[in-house]
Structure formats: structure tokens, C-alpha cells
KEVEX-61014 format. One record per residue: x, y, z of N, C-alpha, C, O, CB in turn. Coordinates in steps of 0.1 Angstrom, whole numbers. Glycine has a CB too. Example, Ala and Ser with C-alpha at 12.3 -4.5 7.8 and 13.67 -1.06 7.14 Angstrom:
   n_east   n_north    n_up   ca_east   ca_north   ca_up   c_east   c_north    c_up   o_east   o_north    o_up   cb_east   cb_north   cb_up
      132       -57      78       123        -45      78      132       -33      78      142       -33      85       113        -45      90
      128       -22      71       137        -11      71      129         0      79      134        11      80       141         -6      57
***
This chain:
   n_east   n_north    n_up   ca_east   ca_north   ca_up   c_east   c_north    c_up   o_east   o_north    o_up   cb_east   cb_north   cb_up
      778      1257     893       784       1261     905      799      1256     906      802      1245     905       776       1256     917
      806      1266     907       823       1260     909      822      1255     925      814      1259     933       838       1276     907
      834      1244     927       839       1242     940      851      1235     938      857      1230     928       830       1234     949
      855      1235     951       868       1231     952      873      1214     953      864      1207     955       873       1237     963
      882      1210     952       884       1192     951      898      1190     954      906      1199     953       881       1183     935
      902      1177     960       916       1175     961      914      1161     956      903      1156     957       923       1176     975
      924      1154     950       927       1141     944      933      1134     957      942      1139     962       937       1142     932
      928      1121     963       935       1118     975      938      1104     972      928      1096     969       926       1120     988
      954      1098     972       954       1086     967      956      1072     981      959      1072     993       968       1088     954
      954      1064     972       953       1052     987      968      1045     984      976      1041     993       935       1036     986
      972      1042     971       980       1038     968      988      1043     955      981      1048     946       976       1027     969
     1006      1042     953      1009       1051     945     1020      1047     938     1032      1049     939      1012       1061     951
     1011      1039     925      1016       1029     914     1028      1034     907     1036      1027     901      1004       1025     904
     1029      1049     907      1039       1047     896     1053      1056     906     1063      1059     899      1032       1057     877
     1054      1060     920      1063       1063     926     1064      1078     929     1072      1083     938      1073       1057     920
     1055      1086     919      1059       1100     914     1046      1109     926     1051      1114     936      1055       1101     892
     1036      1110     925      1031       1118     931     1027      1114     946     1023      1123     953      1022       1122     924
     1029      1098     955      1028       1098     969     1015      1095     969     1007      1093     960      1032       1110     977
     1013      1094     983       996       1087     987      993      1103     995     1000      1113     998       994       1067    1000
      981      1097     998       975       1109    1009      963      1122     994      957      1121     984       997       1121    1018
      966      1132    1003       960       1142     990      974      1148     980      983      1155     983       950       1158     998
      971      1143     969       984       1147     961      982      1157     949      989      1159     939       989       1134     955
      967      1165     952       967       1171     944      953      1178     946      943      1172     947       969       1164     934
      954      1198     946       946       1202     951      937      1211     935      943      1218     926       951       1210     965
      927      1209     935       914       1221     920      903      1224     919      895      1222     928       911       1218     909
      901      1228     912       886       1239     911      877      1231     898      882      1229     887       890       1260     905
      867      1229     901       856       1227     891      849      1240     885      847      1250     892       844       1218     898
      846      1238     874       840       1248     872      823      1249     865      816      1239     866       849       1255     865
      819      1259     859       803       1256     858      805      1250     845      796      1242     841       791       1270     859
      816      1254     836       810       1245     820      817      1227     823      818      1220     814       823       1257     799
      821      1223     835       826       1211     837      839      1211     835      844      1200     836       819       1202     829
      845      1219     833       860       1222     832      870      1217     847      864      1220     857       862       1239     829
      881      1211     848       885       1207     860      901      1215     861      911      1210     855       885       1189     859
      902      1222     865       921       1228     867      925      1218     878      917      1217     887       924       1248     874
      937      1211     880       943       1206     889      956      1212     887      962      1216     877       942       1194     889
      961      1211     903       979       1217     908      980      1204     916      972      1201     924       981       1235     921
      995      1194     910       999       1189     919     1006      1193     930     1012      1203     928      1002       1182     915
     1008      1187     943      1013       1192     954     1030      1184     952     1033      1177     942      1002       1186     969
     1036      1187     960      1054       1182     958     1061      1187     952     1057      1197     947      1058       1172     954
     1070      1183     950      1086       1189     943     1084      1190     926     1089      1198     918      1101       1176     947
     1076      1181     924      1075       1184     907     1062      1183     905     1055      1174     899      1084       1172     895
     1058      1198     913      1041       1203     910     1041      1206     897     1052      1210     892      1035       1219     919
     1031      1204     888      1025       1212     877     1007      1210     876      999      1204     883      1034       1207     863
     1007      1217     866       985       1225     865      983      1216     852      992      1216     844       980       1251     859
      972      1210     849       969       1201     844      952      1204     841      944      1198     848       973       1189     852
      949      1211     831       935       1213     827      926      1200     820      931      1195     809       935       1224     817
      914      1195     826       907       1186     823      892      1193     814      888      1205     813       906       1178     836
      885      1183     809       876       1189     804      863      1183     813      852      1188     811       877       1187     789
      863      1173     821       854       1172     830      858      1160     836      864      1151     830       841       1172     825
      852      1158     853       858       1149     863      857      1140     859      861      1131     866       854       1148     874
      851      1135     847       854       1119     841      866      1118     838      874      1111     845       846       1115     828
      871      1126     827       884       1126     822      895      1126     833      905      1119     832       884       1139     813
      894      1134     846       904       1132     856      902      1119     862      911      1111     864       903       1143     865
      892      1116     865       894       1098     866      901      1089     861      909      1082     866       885       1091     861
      895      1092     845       900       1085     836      913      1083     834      917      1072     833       896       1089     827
      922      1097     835       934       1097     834      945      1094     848      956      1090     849       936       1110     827
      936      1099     859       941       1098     872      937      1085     884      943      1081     894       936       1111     876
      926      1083     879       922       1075     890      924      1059     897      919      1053     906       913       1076     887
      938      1055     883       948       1038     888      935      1032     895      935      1030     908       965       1041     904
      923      1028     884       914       1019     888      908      1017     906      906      1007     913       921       1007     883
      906      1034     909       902       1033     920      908      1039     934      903      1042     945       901       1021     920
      923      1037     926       927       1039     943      932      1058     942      939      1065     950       945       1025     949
      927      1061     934       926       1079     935      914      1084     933      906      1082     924       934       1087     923
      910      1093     946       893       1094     951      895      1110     948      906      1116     948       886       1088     971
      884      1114     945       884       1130     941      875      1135     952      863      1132     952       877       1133     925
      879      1143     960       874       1150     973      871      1157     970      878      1163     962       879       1155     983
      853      1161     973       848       1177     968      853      1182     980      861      1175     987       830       1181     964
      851      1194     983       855       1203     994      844      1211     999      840      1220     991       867       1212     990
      839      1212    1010       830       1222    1010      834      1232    1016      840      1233    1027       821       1219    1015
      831      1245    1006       836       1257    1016      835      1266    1019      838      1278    1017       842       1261    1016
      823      1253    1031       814       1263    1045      822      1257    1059      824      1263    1069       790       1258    1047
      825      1244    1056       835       1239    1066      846      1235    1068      852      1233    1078       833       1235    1069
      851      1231    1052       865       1228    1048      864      1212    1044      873      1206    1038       876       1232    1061
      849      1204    1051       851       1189    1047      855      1192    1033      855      1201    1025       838       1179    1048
      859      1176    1032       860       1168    1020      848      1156    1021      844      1149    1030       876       1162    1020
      845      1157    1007       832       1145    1003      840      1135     996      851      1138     999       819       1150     991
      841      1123     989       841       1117     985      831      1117     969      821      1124     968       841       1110     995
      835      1109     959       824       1113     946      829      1098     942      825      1093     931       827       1129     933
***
């Protein structure tokens, strides 16, 4: 099942992408992750599964990956 996710940071160690949601993408069914950062120096960043965007994104915690639901627009937490 594909759905949607935003990357939402608490804190923003290296100056470049900001706190808040800094980054909106799509999951997909083989586990594949596309992300678009938001701001002035947006770019698309293909993952091979939400570990890996952790892995590479997640500054030990303080970047949370929002599923999205979209029947009402929340965001989950994972």
C-alpha cells in the first residue's frame, strides 16, 4: 500500500534544512521511499526503505517520519 509521509525535525544540526516539516514523500509497495525537500535548496532523494531514510536522515532522533493519512490529512508518528 503506498502513502504519504513528511520528515518533521525537532532540531536542526547542520543549519541547512530548518525544523518543523522539512520534507514532504511517498512510500511505496516494494518499500521504496521518494522524498522532496521543502525550501530554497529543495531537491528528490530516492531511498530504498524507511530504514535507510532514518538512517541517513534521522540526527539520532530528532527527525520523526509522519505517515499522513489520506482520509483526513493527520500525520502519525513511526
Amino acid at each position: 500500500m503506498r502513502y504519504m509521509l513528511h520528515l518533521y525535525r525537532t532540531e536542526d544540526e547542520t543549519g541547512i534544512s530548518g525544523t518543523g516539516f522539512v520534507a514532504d514523500g511517498m512510500h511505496f509497495d516494494d518499500g521504496t521511499v521518494v522524498l522532496k525537500w521543502r525550501g530554497p535548496t529543495s531537491s528528490v532523494g530516492v531511498y530504498r526503505s524507511l530504514d535507510d531514510v532514518r538512517a541517513i536522515h534521522g540526527h539520532g532522533g530528532k527527525t520523526e517520519i509522519k505517515i499522513c493519512n489520506p482520509l483526513n490529512c493527520e500525520c502519525h508518528g513511526t
